[in-house]
C-alpha positions as CSV (number, residue, x, y, z in Angstrom):
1,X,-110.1,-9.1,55.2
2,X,-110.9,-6.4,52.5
3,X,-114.4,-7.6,51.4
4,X,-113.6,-5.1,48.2
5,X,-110.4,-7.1,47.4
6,X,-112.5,-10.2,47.0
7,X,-115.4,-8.8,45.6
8,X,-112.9,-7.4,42.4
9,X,-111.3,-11.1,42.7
10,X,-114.9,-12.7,41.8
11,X,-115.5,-10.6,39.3
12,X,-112.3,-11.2,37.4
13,X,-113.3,-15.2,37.6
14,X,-116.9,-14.9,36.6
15,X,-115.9,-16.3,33.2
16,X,-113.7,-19.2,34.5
17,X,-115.1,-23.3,33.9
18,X,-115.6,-24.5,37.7
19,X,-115.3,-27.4,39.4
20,X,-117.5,-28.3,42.7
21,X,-115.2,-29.9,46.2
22,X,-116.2,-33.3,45.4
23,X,-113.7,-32.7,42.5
24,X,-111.3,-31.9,44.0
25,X,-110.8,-34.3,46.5
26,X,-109.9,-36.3,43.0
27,X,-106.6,-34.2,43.7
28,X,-105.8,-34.0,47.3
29,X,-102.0,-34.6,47.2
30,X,-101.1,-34.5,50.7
31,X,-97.9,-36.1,50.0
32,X,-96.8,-33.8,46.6
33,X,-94.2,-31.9,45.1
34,X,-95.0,-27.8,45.6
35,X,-93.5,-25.1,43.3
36,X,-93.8,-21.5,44.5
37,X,-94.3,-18.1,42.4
38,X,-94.3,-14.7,43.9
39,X,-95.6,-12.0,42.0
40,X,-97.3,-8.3,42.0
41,X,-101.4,-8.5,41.9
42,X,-101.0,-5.9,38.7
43,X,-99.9,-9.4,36.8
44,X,-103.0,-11.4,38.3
45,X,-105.6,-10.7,35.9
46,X,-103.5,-11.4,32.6
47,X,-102.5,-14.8,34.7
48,X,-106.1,-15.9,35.6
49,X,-107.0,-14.8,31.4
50,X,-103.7,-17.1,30.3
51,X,-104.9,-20.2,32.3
52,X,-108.3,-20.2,31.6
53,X,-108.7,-22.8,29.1
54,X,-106.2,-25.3,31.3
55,X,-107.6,-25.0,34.8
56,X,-111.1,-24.9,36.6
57,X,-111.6,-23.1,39.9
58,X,-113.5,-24.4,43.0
59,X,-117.0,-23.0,43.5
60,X,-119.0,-23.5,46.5
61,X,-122.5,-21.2,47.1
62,X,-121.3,-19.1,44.4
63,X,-118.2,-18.2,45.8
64,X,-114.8,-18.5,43.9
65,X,-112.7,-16.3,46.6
66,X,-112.5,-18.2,50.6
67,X,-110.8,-17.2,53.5
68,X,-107.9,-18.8,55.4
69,X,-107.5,-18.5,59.2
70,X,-104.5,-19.9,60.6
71,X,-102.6,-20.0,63.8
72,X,-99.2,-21.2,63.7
73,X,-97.5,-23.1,66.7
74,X,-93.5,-22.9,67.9
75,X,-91.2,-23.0,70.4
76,X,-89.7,-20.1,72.8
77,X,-86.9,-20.4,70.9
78,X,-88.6,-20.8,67.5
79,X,-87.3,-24.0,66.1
80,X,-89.4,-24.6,63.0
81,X,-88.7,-20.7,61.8
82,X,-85.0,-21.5,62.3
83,X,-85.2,-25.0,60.9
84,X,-86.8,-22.4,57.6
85,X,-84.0,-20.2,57.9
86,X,-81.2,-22.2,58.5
87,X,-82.0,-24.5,55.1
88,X,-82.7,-27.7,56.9
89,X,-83.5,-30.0,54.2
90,X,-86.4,-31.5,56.9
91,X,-88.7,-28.8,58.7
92,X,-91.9,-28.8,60.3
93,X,-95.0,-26.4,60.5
94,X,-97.8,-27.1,63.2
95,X,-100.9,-25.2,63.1
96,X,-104.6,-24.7,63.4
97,X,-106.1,-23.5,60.0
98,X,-109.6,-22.6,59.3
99,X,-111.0,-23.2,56.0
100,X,-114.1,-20.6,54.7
101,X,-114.9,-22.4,51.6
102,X,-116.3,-25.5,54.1
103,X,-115.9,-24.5,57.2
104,X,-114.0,-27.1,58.4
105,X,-110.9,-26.5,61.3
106,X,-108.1,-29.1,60.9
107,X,-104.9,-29.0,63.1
108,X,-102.2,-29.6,60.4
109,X,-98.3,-30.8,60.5
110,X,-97.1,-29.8,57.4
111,X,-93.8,-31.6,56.5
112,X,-90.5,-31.1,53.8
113,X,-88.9,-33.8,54.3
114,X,-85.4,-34.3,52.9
115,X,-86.5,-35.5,49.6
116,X,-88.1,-31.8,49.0
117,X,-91.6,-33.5,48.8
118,X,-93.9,-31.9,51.0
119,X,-96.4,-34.1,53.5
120,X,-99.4,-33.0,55.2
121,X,-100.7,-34.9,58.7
122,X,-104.4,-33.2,59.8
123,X,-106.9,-34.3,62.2
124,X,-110.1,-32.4,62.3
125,X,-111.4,-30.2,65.0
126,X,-114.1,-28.4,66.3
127,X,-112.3,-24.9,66.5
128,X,-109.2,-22.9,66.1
129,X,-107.1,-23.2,69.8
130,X,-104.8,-21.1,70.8
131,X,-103.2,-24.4,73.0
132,X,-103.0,-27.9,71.9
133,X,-105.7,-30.6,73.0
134,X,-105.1,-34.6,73.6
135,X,-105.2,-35.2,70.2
136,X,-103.0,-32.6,68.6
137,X,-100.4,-33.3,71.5
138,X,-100.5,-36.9,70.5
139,X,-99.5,-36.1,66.9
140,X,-97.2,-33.9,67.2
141,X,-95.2,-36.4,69.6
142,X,-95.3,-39.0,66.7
143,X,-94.5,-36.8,63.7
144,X,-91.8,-34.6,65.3
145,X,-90.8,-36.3,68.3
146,X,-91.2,-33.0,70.6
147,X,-92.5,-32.4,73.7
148,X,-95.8,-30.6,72.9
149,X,-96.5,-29.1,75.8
150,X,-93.7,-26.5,74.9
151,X,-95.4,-25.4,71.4
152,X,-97.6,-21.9,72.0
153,X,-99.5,-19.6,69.5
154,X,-96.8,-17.6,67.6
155,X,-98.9,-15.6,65.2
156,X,-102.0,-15.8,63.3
157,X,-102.1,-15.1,60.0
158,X,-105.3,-14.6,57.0
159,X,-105.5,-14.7,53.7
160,X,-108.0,-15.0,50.7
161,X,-107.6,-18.4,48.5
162,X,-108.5,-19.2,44.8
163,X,-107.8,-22.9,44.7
164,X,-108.0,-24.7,41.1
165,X,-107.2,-27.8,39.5
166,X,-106.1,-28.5,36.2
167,X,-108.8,-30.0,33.2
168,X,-106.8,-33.9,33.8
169,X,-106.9,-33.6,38.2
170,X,-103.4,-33.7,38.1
171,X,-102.4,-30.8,39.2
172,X,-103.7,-28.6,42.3
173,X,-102.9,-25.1,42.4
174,X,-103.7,-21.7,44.8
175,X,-103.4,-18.7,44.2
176,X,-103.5,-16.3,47.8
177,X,-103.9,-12.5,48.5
178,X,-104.2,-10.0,50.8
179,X,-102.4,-11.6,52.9
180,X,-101.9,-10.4,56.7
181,X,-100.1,-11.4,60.1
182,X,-100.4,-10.7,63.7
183,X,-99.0,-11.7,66.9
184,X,-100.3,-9.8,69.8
185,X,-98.4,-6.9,69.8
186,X,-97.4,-6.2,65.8
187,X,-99.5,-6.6,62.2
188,X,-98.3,-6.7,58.9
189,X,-100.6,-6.3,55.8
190,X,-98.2,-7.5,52.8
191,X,-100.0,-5.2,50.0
192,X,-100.4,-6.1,46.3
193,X,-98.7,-9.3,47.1
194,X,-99.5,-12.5,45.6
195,X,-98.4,-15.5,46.6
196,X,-99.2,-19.1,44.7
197,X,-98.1,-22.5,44.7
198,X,-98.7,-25.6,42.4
199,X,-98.9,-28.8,43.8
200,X,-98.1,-32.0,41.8
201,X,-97.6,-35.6,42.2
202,X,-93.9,-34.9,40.9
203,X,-92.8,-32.2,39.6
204,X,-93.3,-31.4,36.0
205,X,-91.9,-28.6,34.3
206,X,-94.4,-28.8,31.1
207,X,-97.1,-27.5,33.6
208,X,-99.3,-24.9,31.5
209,X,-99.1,-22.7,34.7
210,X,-95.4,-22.9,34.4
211,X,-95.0,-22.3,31.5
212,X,-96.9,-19.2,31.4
213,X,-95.6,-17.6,34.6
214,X,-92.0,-18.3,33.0
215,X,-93.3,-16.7,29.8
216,X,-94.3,-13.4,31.9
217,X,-90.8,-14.0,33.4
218,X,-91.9,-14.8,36.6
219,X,-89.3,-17.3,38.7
220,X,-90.0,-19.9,41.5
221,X,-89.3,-18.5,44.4
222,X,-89.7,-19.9,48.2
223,X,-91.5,-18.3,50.0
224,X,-93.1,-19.5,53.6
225,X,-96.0,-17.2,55.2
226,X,-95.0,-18.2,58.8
227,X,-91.4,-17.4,58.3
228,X,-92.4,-13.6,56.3
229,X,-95.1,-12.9,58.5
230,X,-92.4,-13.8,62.1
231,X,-89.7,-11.7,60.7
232,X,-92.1,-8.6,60.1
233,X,-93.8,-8.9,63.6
234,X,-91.1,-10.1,65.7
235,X,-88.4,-7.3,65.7
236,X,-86.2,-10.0,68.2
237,X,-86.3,-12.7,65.5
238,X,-82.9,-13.3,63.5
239,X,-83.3,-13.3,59.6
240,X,-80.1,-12.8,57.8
241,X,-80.7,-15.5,55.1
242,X,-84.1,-13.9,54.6
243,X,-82.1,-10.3,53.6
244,X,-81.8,-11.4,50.1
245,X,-85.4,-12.7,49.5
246,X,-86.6,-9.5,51.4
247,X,-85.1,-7.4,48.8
248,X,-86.7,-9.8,46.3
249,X,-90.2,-9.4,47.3
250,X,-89.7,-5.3,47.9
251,X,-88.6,-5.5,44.1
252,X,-92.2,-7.4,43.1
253,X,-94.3,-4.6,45.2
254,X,-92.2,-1.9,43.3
255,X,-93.5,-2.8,40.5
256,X,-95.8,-1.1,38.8
């Protein structure tokens, strides 16, 4: 990770109200609705000016910029990147993810279920695996019904999180860059790209953050790290109903 990237992140939140971890467990939402935005980094610091007065950002040892390790878990065949591109109203993600900001490891199922509400199943672990223990095994049997024994590392992927909450704790919201991907023959580095999300209870449209990315005429768009990151390192991997959103995102880094 680009310690300069993060080191020009800090500086642009010096100014920001924070809030410590213990606050935001007040809004966990592991079983929310999440909105998407993608955008060019050029728009970032007018958005982290706008939403000052509405949202506080997480500070831990004076740090406002953390680190995201993650290794993401499939098939041979690649099930839950085709049950992404195919539209399957329910999909799965299984992965180890490593969080900077405490230094915990959790092994995660993340789940859209057919309602579009997205649910989140952990455990914690010691470490980041690159094969599934007892435990993790166990779960994914009960969420997904699969065999586990034939999920392997697919790629690893990093990024840098600013994670907020808005002044009421109803609303969580990220906001990730420099994002990167690797499998263990290709790497992508996905430049000036920003990706964040805003998690709610239900989704509410009268969201300050909302409404000021829709005053900068920015759109939702879905967008799913694994799926971006497997396309660009996997030359094999089929994405035609990517091709549009590709074109998309090639558009926001054009920008200038």
């Amino acid at each position: 990770m680009n310690n300069n990237n993060i080191s020009s992140l800090q500086n642009l939140l010096k100014d920001h109200q924070t809030l410590s971890l213990d606050d935001l467990e007040k809004v966990k939402l592991l079983d929310r609705q999440d909105t998407k935005f993608v955008f060019n980094q050029v728009q970032l610091p007018l958005i982290l000016d706008k939403i000052k007065p509405f949202y506080r950002i997480l500070e831990i040892s004076n740090d406002l910029v953390f680190t995201y390790d993650t290794t993401y878990f499939d098939t041979d065949n690649f099930l839950f990147y085709y049950q992404h591109h195919n539209e399957n109203r329910k999909r799965f993600k299984v992965r180890f993810r490593k969080y900077s900001s405490n230094s915990n490891t959790f092994f995660e199922i993340k789940i859209k279920n057919n309602k579009n509400r997205t649910v989140k199943k952990r455990l914690m672990v010691d470490e980041m695996n690159g094969c599934l223990g007892e435990q993790e095994q166990d779960l994914v049997s009960e969420i997904i019904g699969l065999q586990p024994n034939g999920l392997t590392a697919k790629l690893n992927i990093q990024f840098s999180r600013i994670t907020l909450a808005d002044n009421s704790f109803n609303e969580r919201l990220t906001i990730d860059t420099n994002l990167s991907a690797k499998n263990g023959s290709s790497s992508k580095i996905f430049d000036k790209l920003v990706i964040s999300e805003i998690k709610q209870k239900k989704y509410n449209p009268k969201s300050q953050y909302i409404q000021i990315l829709r005053d900068l005429k920015i759109p939702e768009m879905r967008f799913s790290k694994y799926c971006m990151g497997m396309l660009h390192v996997n030359k094999e991997i089929k994405y035609n109903r990517f091709k549009p959103k590709l074109l998309q995102i090639n558009k926001i880094l054009t920008q200038v």
